[in-house]
C-alpha positions as CSV (number, residue, x, y, z in Angstrom):
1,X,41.8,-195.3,-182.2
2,X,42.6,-198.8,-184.0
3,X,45.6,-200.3,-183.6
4,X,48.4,-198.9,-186.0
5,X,52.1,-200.1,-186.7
6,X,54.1,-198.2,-189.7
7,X,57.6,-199.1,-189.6
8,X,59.9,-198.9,-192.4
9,X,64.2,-198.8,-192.2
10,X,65.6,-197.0,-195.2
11,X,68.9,-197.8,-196.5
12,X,71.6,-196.9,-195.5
13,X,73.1,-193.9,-197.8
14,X,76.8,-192.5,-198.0
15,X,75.4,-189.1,-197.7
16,X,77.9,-186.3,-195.6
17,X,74.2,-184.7,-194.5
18,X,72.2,-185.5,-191.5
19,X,70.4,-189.2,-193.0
20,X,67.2,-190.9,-192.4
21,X,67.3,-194.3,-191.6
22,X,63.9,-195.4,-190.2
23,X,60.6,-193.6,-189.2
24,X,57.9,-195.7,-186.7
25,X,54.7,-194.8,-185.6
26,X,53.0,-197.5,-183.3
27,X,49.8,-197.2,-181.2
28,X,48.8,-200.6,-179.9
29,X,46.1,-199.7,-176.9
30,X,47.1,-201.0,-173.5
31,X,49.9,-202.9,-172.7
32,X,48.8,-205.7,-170.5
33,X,52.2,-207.1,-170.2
34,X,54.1,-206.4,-166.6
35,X,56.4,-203.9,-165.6
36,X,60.0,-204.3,-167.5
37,X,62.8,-201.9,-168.3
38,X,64.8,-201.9,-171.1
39,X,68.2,-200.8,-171.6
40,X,69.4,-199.0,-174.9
41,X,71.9,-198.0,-176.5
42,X,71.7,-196.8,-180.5
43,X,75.0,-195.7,-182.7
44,X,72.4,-193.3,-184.0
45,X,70.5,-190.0,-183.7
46,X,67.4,-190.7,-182.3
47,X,64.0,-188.3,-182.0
48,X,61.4,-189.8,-180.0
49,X,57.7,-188.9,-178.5
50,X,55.6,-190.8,-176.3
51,X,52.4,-190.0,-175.8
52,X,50.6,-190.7,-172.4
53,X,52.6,-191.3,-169.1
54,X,53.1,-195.0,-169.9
55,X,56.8,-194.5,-169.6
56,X,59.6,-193.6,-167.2
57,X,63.6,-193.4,-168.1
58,X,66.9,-192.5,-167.1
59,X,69.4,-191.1,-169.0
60,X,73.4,-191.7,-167.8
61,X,74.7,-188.3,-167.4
62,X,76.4,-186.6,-164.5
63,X,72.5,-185.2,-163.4
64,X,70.8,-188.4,-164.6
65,X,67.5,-189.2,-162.5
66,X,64.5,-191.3,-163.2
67,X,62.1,-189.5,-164.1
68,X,58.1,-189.7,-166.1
69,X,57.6,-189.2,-169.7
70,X,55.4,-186.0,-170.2
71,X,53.0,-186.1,-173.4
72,X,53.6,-183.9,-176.1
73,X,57.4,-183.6,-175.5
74,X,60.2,-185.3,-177.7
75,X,63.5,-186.7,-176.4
76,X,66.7,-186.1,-178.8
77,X,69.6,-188.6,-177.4
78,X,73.1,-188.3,-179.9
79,X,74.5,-191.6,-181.1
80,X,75.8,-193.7,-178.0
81,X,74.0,-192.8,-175.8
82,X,73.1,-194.8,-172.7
83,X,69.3,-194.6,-171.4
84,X,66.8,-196.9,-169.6
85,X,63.1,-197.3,-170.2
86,X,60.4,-198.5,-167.8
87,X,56.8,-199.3,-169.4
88,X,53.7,-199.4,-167.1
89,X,51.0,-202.2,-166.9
90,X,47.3,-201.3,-168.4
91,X,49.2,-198.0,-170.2
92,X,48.4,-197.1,-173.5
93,X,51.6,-197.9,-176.0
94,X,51.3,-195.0,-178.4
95,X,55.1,-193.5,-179.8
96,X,56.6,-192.3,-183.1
97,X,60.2,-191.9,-183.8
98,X,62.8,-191.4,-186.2
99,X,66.9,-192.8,-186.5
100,X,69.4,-190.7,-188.3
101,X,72.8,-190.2,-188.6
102,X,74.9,-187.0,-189.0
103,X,73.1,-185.1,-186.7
104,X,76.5,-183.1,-186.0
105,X,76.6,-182.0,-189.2
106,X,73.8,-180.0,-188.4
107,X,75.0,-178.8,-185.0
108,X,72.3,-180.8,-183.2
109,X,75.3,-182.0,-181.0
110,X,75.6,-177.8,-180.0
111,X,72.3,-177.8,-178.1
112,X,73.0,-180.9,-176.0
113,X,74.4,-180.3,-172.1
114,X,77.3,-183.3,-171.1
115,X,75.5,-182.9,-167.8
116,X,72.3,-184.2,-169.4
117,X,73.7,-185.8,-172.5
118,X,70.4,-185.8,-174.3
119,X,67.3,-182.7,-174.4
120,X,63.8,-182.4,-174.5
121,X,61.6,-180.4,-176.3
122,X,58.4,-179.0,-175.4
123,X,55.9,-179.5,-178.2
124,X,52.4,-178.9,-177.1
125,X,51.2,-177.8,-181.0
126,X,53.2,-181.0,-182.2
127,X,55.0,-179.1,-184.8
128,X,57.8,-181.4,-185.1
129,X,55.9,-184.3,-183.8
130,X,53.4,-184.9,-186.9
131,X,56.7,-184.7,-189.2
132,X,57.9,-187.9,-187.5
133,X,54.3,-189.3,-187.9
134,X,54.1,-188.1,-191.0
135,X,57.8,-190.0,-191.9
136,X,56.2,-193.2,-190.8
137,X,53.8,-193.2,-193.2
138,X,55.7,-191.8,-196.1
139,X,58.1,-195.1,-195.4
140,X,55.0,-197.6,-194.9
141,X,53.3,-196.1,-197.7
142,X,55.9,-195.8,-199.9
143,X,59.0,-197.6,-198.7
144,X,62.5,-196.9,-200.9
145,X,60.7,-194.3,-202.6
146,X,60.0,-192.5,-200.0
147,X,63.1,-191.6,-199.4
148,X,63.8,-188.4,-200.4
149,X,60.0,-187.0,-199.2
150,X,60.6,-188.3,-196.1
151,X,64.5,-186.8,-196.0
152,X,63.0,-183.6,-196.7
153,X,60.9,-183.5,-193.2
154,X,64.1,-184.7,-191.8
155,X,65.6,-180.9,-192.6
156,X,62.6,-179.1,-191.6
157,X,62.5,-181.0,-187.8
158,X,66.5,-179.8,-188.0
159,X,65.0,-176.4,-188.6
160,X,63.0,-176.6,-186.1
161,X,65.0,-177.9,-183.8
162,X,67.0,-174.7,-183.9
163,X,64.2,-172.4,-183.1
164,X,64.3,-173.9,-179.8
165,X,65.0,-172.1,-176.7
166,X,66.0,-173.0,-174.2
167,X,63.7,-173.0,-170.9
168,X,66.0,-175.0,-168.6
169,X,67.8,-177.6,-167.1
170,X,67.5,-179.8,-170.6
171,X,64.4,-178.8,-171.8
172,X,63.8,-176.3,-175.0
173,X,60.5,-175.1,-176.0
174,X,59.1,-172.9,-178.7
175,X,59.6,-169.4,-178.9
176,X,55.9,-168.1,-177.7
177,X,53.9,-165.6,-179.4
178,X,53.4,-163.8,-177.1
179,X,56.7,-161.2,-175.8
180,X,56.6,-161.9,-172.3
181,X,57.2,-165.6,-172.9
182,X,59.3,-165.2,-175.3
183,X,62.0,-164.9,-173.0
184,X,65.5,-167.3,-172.4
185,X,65.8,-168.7,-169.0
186,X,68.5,-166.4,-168.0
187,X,66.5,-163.0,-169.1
188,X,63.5,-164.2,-167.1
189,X,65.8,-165.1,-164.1
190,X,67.3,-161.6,-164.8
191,X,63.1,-159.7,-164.9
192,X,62.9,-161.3,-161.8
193,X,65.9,-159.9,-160.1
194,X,65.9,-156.3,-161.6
195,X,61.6,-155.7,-160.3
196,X,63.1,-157.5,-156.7
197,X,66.7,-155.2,-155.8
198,X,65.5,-154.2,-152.5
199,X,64.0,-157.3,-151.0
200,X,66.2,-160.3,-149.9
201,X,67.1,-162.9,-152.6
202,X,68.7,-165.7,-152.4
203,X,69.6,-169.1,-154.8
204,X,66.9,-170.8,-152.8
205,X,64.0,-168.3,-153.8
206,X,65.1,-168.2,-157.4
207,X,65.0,-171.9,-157.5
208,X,61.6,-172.3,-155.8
209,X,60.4,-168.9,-157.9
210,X,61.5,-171.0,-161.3
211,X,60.4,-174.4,-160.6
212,X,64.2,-176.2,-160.9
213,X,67.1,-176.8,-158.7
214,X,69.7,-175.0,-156.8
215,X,72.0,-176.6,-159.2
216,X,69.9,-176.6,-161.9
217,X,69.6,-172.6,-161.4
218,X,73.0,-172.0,-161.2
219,X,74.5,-174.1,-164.2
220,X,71.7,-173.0,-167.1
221,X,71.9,-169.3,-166.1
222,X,75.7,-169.5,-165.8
223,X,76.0,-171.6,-169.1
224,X,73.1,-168.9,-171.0
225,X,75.3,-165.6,-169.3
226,X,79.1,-166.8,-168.1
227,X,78.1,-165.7,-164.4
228,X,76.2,-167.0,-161.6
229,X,73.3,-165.8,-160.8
230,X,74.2,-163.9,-157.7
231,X,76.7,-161.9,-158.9
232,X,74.7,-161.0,-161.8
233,X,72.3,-159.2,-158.9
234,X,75.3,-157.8,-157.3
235,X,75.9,-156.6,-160.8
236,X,72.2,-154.7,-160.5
237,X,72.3,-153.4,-157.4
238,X,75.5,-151.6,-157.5
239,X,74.2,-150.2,-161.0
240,X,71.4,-149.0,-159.7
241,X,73.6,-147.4,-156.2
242,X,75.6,-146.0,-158.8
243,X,72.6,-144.4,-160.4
244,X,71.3,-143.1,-157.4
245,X,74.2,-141.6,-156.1
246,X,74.4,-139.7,-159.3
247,X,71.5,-137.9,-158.5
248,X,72.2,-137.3,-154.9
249,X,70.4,-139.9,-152.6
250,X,71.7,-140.6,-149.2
251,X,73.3,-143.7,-148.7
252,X,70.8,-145.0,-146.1
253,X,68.1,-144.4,-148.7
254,X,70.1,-146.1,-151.4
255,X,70.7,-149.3,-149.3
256,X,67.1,-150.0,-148.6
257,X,66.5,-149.8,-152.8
258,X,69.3,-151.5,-153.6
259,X,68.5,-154.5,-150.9
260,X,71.8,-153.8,-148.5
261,X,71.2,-154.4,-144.7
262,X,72.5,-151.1,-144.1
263,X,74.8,-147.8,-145.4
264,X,78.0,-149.9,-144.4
265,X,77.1,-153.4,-146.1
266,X,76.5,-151.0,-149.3
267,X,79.8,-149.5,-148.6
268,X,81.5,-152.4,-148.4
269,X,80.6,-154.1,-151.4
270,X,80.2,-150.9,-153.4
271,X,83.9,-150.6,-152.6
272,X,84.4,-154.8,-153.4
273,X,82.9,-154.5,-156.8
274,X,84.2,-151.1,-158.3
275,X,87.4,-150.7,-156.1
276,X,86.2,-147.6,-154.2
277,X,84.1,-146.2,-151.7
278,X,80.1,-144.8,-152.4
279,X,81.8,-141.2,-150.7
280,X,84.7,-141.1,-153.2
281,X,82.9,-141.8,-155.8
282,X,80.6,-138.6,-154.8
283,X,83.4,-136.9,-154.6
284,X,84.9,-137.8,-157.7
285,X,81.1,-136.7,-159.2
286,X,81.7,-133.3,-157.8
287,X,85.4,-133.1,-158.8
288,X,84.9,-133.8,-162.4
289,X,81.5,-131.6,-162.7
């Protein structure tokens, strides 16, 4: 690929929309220049993608960690906020990006976590990805005039943005086309719990199982549902004793499906959760039949 450098900053409009301000699209080959990180800061919207693993940042959040830029993913940090940037010797300097302002006005600011205080979005097919390209070269190409073509792919990246879901921690993705991976974090976490009642579960397996963190786990499936994950499996099981009792089963028989250690730890929490015992409740069955 030959060197390319397409930078043009619009000027600045008094427009109550989400605004473009500047589109760049810079591959350069590899940068022989050492190790250095770089601390910004923009009073902007900014929608980035770097492609290769020539970079590694930190964002300043409450869960902020250093961690490696992944290729065809896009980084979506609200004005003011605070991030860090390391680039690697003999790595190839290939990024595109866009600054706007107003983003709020577009509830961009709604899919943002404080605890990450920026996202990331998955984009293997680089749907949004060639509209920022694509930016660049409308405002290298065509400069002032540009404008409203390039504002234009501004509102279908917002679009796009929206269709987002997402996967976790602070990453979105794509709806799939396919059903089964079309899923929110929270419903997978939930397919997951539903096909494994009767077997022993615990935060740790779910957060091995799903690739994150035990606090990772806990505060995307609580933010996606308004319970923790645990509970929402206490939630099954006793549906599912509930079911079973309905049709008669023995409590021993019931507590090895529904994953209790034996007919009194299903009694007990049977009884925590619904406010009375599996017997009464039989009883209650028969009384009302």
């Amino acid at each position: 690929m030959h060197k390319i450098y397409k930078n043009y900053a619009w000027k600045e409009r008094d427009l109550q929309m989400p605004t473009l301000l500047r589109g760049r699209h810079m591959y350069l080959g590899e940068d022989e220049r050492p190790l250095n990180t770089i601390q910004i800061q923009l009073p902007f919207w900014a929608l980035d993608c770097s492609f290769g693993n020539s970079i590694t940042y930190k964002v300043e959040a409450p869960l902020g960690k250093w961690r490696e830029r992944t290729n065809n993913t896009l980084h979506l940090y609200p004005p003011n906020c605070l991030f860090w940037e390391t680039k690697r010797l003999h790595k190839i300097r290939h990024n595109t990006y866009i600054l706007f302002k107003h983003g709020e006005l577009a509830g961009l600011n709604e899919l943002i976590d404080p605890n990450y205080n920026y996202i990331r979005i998955f984009d293997p097919k680089q749907k949004i990805t060639r509209y920022l390209i694509e930016i660049a070269d409308i405002g290298y190409r065509n400069q002032e005039r540009g404008f409203w073509e390039a504002q234009t792919l501004l509102f279908k990246i917002i679009s796009l943005l929206h269709r987002c879901k997402l996967q976790c921690e602070e990453t979105f993705a794509f709806p799939s086309d396919k059903v089964a991976n079309n899923l929110s974090f929270s419903e997978q976490v939930d397919k997951y719990l539903i096909s494994h009642l009767a077997e022993s579960v615990t935060r740790n397996t779910l957060a091995k199982k799903f690739n994150v963190s035990i606090s990772s786990l806990a505060h995307t499936y609580k933010m996606q549902t308004g319970i923790s994950p645990m509970k929402k499996l206490m939630q099954f099981r006793i549906d599912l004793a509930e079911n079973m009792l309905q049709q008669g089963e023995s409590l021993g028989v019931i507590a090895e499906y529904t994953g209790f250690s034996s007919p009194f730890h299903l009694s007990a929490m049977f009884k925590k959760t619904l406010g009375i015992t599996p017997r009464d409740y039989r009883q209650d069955l028969k009384s009302s039949s």
